[in-house]
N, C-alpha and C positions, 0 to 999 in steps of 0.2 A: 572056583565054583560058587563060594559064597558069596565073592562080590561080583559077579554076573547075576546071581539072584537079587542081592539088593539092588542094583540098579536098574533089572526088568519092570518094579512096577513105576520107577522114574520116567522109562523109554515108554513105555504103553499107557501113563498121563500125559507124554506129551504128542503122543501121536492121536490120541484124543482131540487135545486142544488143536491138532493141524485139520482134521479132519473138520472141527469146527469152522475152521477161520476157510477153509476151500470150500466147502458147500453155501458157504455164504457168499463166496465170489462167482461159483456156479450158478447159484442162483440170482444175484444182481445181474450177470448177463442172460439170464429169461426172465426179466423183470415182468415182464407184460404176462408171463403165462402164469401170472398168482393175481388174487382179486383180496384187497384188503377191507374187510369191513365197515373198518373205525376209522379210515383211511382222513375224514371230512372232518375228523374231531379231534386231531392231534395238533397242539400247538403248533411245528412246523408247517403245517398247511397253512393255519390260519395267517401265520407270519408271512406266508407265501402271496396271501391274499394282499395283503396288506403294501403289499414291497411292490405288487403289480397294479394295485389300485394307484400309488405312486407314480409308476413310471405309465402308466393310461394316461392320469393329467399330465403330464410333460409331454407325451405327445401329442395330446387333443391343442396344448396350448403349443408346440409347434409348428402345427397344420394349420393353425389360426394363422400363426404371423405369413407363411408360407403364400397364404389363402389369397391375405388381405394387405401383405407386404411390409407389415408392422404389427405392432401390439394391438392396436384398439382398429375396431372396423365402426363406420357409424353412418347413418343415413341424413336426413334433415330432421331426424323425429330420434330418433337414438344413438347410444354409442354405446359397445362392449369391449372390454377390456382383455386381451389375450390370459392375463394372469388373473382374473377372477371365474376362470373356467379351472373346475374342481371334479375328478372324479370320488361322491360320498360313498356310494354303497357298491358292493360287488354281489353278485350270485350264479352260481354253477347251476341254471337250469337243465332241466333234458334234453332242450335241443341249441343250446347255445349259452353265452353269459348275459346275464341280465347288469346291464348298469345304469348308475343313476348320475346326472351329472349337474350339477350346481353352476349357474352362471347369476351373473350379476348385470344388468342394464339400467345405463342411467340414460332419460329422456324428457322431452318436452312436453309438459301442462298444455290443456287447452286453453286455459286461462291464463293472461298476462307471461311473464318471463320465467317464470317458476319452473326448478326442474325436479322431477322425481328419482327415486331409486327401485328397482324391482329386484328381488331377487327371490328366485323359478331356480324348480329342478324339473328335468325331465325325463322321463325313462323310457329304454329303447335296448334290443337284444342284437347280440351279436353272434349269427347263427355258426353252430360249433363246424359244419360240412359244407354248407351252400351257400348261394352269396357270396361268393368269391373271385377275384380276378388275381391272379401272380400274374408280375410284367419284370422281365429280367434286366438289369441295366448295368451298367461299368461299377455299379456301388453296391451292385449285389440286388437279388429278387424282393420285391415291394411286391404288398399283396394289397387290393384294395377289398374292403369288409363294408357292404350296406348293410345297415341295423334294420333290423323291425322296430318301427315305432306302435308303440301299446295306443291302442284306440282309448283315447280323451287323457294318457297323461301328458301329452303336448300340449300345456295349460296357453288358451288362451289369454295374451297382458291384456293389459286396459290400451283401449284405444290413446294414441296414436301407435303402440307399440305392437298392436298386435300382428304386424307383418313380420313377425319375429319366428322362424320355424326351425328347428332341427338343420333345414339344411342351412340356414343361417351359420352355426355352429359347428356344424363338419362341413363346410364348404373345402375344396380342394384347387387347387393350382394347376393342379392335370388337366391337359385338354384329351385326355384321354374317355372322362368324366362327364354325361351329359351335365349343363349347366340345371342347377337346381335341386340336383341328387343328392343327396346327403350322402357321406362316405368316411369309414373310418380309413386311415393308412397307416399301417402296420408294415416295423421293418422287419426283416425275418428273426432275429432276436425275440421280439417283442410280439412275434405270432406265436412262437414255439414257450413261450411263456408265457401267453394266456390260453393255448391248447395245453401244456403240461398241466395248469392249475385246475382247468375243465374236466381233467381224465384223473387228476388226483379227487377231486371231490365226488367223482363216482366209481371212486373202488380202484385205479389205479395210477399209484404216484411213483412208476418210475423214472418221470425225467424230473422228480421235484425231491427238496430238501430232505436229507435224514434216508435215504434208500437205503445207502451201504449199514444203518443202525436199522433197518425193519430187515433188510433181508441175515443181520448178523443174529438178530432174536428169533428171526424164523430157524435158522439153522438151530440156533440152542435151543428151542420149542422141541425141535424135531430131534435131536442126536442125544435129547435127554428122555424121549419121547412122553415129554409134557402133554404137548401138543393143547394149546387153546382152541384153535379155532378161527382165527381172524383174519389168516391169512390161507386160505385155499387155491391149492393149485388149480386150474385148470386145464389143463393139456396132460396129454400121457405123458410127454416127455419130463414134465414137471413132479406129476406123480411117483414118474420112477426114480427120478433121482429124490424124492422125500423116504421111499421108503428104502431106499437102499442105504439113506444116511442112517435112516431109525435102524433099520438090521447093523451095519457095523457099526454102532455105536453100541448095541447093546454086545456084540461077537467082543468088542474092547474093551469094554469094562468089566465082562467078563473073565478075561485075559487076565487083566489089570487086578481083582480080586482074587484069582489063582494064584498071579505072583506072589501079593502080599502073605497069600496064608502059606507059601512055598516058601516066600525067606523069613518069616517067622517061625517056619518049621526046622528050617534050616539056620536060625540066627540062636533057638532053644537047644 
């Protein structure tokens, strides 16, 4: 009897810590039914951002080559460079991502043979719902994304360049495509991770970095019944499985502090 009670309160710390580690996997599969606050301000996000900004220029300078059937596309007045197209800035606006993109063109003086270098950024959104075409093919569904171009930051070059536009720069190789449309193409990878980073930086990042460590702090938030804040359920069904963690958590520790003072009673 007395070593059945020493090891009670061993059995019911660890069934503690089981109940931690499952409500945290119950909850990572209703990821979407929690809204996290601070979601836009955790270094994984930001890391998130960063890795996607990346792999944006790889594609935008893919579509180039694709476009223009090589690296550089150039007229009698200019010529750009597949690998001086650079995505700088990223932002998770309301209604899509805001991006900023860096190109570089070198072209012809009006004077004598002299040639210049421009280098223009220009900014344009990629709406998070609309604007959209999916086309399914043997390689998998390609989505094409028309941006919105922001009224005047399509900076005007200096003459002779200035036939220089957006769709210059997202040109596409699809004849699917009216000729002159500016278009981003997106392979479904590379949709699903800049819709992941868009829905983490407003309050929900379950298809992004670090889930399985936010939803394992919400369970110990909850089964300790800390409870911050930051993370809110929304749905009933979310609801009840928080407070049902907080009730047996506390029925267990409860438990758990019985034994002790049971085989202390029993060890005196």
């Amino acid at each position: 009897m007395r070593s059945l009670l020493s090891r009670a309160p061993l059995a019911y710390a660890a069934a503690y810590m089981a109940l931690l580690i499952l409500f945290a996997v119950v909850f990572r599969s209703i990821a979407t039914d929690f809204y996290h606050t601070t979601a836009a301000f955790e270094p994984s996000i930001r890391a998130d951002r960063e890795h996607l900004r990346d792999d944006l220029t790889t594609a935008f300078r893919e579509q180039f080559r694709k476009a223009y059937g090589g690296n550089v596309a150039q007229s009698k007045d200019w010529r750009i460079n597949a690998n001086d197209l650079e995505v700088t800035e990223l932002s998770a606006i309301d209604d899509g991502l805001e991006v900023t993109l860096h190109y570089v063109v070198w072209g012809n003086t009006s004077v004598g043979p002299n040639t210049m270098q421009a280098r223009w950024s220009t900014k344009f959104t990629l709406p998070s719902h609309s604007a959209r075409v999916t086309m399914f093919g043997p390689r998998g569904p390609i989505t094409y994304v028309f941006p919105r171009v922001h009224e005047g930051d399509m900076v005007k070059l200096p003459l002779p360049l200035a036939s220089i536009t957006l769709s210059t720069l997202l040109a596409t190789s699809s004849q699917n495509i009216p000729t002159g449309q500016p278009v981003v193409v997106l392979s479904a990878p590379l949709l699903t991770e800049v819709n992941a980073y868009w829905a983490a930086v407003h309050g929900f990042p379950g298809n992004s970095t670090g889930e399985w460590e936010r939803m394992f702090y919400l369970s110990a938030a909850t089964i300790t019944t800390l409870g911050y804040g930051d993370v809110v359920p929304l749905t009933s069904r979310a609801r009840v499985m928080v407070g049902f963690e907080a009730v047996l958590g506390i029925a267990v520790i409860g438990l758990f502090l019985n034994a002790c003072a049971a085989a202390r009673q029993q060890a005196a």
